[in-house]
Every structure is written in C-alpha cells, then in structure tokens.
PLY file of the C-alpha trace (Angstrom):
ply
format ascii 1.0
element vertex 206
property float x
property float y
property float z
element edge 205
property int vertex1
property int vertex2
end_header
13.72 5.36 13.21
13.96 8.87 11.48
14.62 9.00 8.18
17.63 10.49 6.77
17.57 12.93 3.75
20.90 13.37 3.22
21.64 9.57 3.26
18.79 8.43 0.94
19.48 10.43 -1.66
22.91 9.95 -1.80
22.45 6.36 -2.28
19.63 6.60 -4.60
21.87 9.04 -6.70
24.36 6.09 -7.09
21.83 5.31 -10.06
22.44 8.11 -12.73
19.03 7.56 -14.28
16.92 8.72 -11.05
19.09 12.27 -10.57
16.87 14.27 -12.58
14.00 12.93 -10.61
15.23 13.53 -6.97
16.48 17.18 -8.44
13.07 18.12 -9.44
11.14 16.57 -6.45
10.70 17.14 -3.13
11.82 14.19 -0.57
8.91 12.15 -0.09
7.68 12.03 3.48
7.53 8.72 5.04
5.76 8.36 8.39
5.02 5.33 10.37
1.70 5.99 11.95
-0.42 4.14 15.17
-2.54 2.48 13.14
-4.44 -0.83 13.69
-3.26 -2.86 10.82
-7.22 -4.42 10.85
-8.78 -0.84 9.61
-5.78 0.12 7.64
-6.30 -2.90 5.49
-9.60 -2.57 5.62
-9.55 1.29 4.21
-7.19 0.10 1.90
-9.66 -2.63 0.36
-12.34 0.57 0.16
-9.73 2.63 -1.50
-9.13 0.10 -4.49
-9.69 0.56 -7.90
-11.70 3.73 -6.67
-10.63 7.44 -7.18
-9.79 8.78 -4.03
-12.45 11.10 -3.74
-15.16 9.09 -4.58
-13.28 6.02 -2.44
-13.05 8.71 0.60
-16.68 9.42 0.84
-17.66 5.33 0.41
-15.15 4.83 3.66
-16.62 7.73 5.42
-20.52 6.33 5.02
-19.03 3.06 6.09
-17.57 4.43 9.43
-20.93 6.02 10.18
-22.14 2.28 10.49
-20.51 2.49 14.01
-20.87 4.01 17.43
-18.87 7.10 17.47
-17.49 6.39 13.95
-14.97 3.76 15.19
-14.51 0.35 13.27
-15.57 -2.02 15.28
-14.50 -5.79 14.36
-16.99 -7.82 15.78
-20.14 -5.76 14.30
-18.59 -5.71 11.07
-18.44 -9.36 11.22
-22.45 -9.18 11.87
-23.10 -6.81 9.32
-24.89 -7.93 6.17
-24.33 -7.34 2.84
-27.07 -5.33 1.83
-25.75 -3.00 4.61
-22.42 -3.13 3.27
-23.66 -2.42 -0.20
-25.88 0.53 0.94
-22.52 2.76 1.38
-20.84 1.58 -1.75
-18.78 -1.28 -1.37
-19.01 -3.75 -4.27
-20.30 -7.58 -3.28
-16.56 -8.57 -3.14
-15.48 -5.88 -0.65
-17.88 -6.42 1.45
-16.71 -9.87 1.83
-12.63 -8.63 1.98
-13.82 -6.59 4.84
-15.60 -8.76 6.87
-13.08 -11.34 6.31
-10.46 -8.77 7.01
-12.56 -8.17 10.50
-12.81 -11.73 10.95
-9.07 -12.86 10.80
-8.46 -9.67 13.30
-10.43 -11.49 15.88
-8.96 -14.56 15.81
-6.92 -14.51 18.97
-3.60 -16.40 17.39
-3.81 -13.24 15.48
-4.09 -10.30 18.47
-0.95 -11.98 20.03
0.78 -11.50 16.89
3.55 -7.87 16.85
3.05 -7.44 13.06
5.56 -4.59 12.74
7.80 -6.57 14.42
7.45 -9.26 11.58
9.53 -9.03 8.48
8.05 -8.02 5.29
8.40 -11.85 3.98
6.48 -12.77 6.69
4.12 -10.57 6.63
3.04 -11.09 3.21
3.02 -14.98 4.08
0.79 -14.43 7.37
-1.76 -11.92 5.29
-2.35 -12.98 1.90
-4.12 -15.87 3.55
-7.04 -13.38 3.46
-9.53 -13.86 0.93
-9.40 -10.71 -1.07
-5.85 -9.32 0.13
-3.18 -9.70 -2.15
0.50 -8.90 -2.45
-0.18 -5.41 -3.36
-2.38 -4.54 -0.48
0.09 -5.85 1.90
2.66 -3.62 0.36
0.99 -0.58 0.10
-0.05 -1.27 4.03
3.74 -2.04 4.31
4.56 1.73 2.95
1.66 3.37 4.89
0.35 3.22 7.63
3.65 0.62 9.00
6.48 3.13 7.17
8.66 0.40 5.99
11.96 1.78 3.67
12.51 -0.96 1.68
9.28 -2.22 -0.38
8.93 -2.47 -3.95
5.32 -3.43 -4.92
6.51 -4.18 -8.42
2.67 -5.49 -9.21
1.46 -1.28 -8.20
0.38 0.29 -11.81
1.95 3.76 -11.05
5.53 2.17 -10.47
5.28 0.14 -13.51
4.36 3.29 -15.74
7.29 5.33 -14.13
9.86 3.18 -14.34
8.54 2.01 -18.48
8.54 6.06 -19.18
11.83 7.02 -16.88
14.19 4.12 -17.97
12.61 3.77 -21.60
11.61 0.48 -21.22
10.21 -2.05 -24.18
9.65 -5.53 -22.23
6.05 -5.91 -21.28
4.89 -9.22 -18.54
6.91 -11.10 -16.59
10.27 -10.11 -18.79
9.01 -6.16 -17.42
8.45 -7.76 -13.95
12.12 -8.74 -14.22
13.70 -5.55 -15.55
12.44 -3.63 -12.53
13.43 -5.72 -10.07
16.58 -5.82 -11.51
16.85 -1.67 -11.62
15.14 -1.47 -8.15
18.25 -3.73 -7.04
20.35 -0.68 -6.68
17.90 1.31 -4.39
17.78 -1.41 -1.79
17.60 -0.70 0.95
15.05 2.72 0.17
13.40 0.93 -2.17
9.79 2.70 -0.35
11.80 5.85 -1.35
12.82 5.38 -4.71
8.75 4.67 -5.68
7.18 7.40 -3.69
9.64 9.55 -6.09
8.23 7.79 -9.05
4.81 8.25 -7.83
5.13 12.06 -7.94
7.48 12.12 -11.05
4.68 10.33 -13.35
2.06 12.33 -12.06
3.35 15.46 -13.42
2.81 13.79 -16.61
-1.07 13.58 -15.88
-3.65 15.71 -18.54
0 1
1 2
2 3
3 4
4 5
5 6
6 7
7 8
8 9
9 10
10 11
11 12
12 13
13 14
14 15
15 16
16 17
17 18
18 19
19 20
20 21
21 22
22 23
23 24
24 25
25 26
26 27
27 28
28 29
29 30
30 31
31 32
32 33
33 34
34 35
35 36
36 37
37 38
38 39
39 40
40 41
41 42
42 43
43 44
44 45
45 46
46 47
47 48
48 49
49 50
50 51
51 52
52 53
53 54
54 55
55 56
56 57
57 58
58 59
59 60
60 61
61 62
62 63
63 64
64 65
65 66
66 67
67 68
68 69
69 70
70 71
71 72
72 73
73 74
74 75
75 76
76 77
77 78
78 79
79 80
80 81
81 82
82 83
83 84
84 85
85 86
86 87
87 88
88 89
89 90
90 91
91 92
92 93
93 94
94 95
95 96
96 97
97 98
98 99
99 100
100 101
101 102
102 103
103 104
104 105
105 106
106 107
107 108
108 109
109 110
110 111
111 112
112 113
113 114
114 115
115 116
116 117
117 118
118 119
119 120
120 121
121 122
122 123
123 124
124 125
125 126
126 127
127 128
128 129
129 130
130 131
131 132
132 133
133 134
134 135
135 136
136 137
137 138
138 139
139 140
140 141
141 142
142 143
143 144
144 145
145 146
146 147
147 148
148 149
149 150
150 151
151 152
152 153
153 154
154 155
155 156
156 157
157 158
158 159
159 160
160 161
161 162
162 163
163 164
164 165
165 166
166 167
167 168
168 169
169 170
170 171
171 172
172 173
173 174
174 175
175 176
176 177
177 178
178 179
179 180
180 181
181 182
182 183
183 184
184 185
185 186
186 187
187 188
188 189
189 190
190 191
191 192
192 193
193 194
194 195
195 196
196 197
197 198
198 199
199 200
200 201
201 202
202 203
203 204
204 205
C-alpha cells in the first residue's frame, strides 16, 4: 500500500503542537522491504545499544561466518560462542541470535504469514524469544515490515522528543501515559508521527 503524503500530514496537522515539526522536515520515507523477519531480527539484536557504525561492522564480520555471506539458520544454531564472540557480539547476543535462528526453524513457525499477523499478535507470537522484547518487535514492525501505525513508546529517541516538543514534566509510567495519550491523535500514522520525531530531536544533537 503506498503511502500518501498529502493524507498523513493532514491528519497529523490536526495536532497543533507537531506543525512546526512536519514544516521543517522532510516526509519520512517508509518502505516495506522483502526481508526475512529471522535476519531482520537478528541484525536488529546486533544493532542494539551499539552505534551504528561500530554495530555495522560487528554484523558485517558476523555475515562473513557464512557461505557467500548469507545467514544461514541452521549453522548459526551450531555455532559456538567463542565464534560468536570473536566478531563482537556480547555473551547475551550471541544467545538472542541463536535463539532467534532457532525459533525460525521450528516448522509451526515457517508456516506462519507474519505480515499477515496483526501487530498484537505479533508481539504475542515473538516476545516468546529469549532476548526479544517489545521494542525489537516494534522497531522490526517499522522496518523492514513498514507498518503505519506503531508507537514503541519504550524507544529512547521518542521519549526525548516528545519530553522536549510537548514540554513535558512526568517521568515513569505517569510519562508512559502522557504519550500514549498525545500519540492518540496520530493513530492511525502513528510510524509517521515518530520517524518525524526521530529527525526533529536529532537536530538538537552537539
């Protein structure tokens, strides 16, 4: 389904607080991609907590692991964790990935249409993964699947743009509340409304 400029930000405009922020920045682009969801959750679980450069080149020595550079499931099952560990990934991810890898080949699992799924769902069917939480199903949910309407209220960057945009005080779960409550308005372009935060807070960056 293409996305719609002209609709989005006509209904994101309906809140007055977010007009200076789709003025000054340009649509975000939101493109489903063809990817297995297996190795995008798996580069996602490299890509935490990491920089993005320094996460980029622990991914790439990980794909060199493999015959022509392709994840391959059942040999990251086999792989041990001194392997794992030789291209950067912390004791923990290397467990995430192989349990990641492992869940992938269950075959109740390869009958599954996970885009087909609803976001409820999918959170339900993949947080049963050691080591992947409600975050990393969101941000999978955003990219590579292209869904419009997630709000991963937990991600740091949302919370920081929507304390410094709508001058926010509350802190824990009374914050937690206050966003969902703003985000209410953006439904159903929720994706939308925190890609613009995203690029909003980091003009902010030193």
């Amino acid at each position: 389904m293409p996305v719609s400029k002209p609709k989005i930000t006509r209904h994101l405009s309906k809140d007055p607080v977010l007009i200076p922020v789709i003025e000054s920045i340009p649509f975000p682009k939101l493109v489903a991609t063809p990817t297995l969801l297996s190795h995008a959750l798996i580069e996602s679980i490299v890509y935490q907590q990491l920089s993005i450069k320094a996460a980029a080149t622990i991914y790439q020595r990980l794909l060199d692991k493999f015959d022509d550079r392709k994840l391959d499931l059942k040999t990251l099952t086999k792989m041990e964790t001194e392997s794992l560990r030789s291209v950067g990934l912390s004791y923990q991810k290397a467990d995430y990935v192989r349990n990641i890898a492992s869940f992938f080949l269950q075959k109740e699992n390869q009958d599954i249409d996970w885009n087909a799924l609803p976001e409820d769902e999918l959170v339900k069917r993949l947080t049963v993964i050691k080591g992947v939480g409600l975050w990393t199903v969101q941000m999978i949910m955003i990219s590579p699947m292209g869904k419009l309407d997630i709000f991963p209220v937990l991600d740091l960057g949302v919370q920081q743009g929507i304390i410094r945009l709508y001058k926010l005080e509350e802190t824990g779960k009374a914050l937690i509340k206050r966003m969902h409550e703003i985000a209410e308005a953006w439904r159903p372009y929720r994706t939308i409304a925190c890609m613009y935060l995203w690029r909003w807070k980091d003009q902010f960056r030193k």
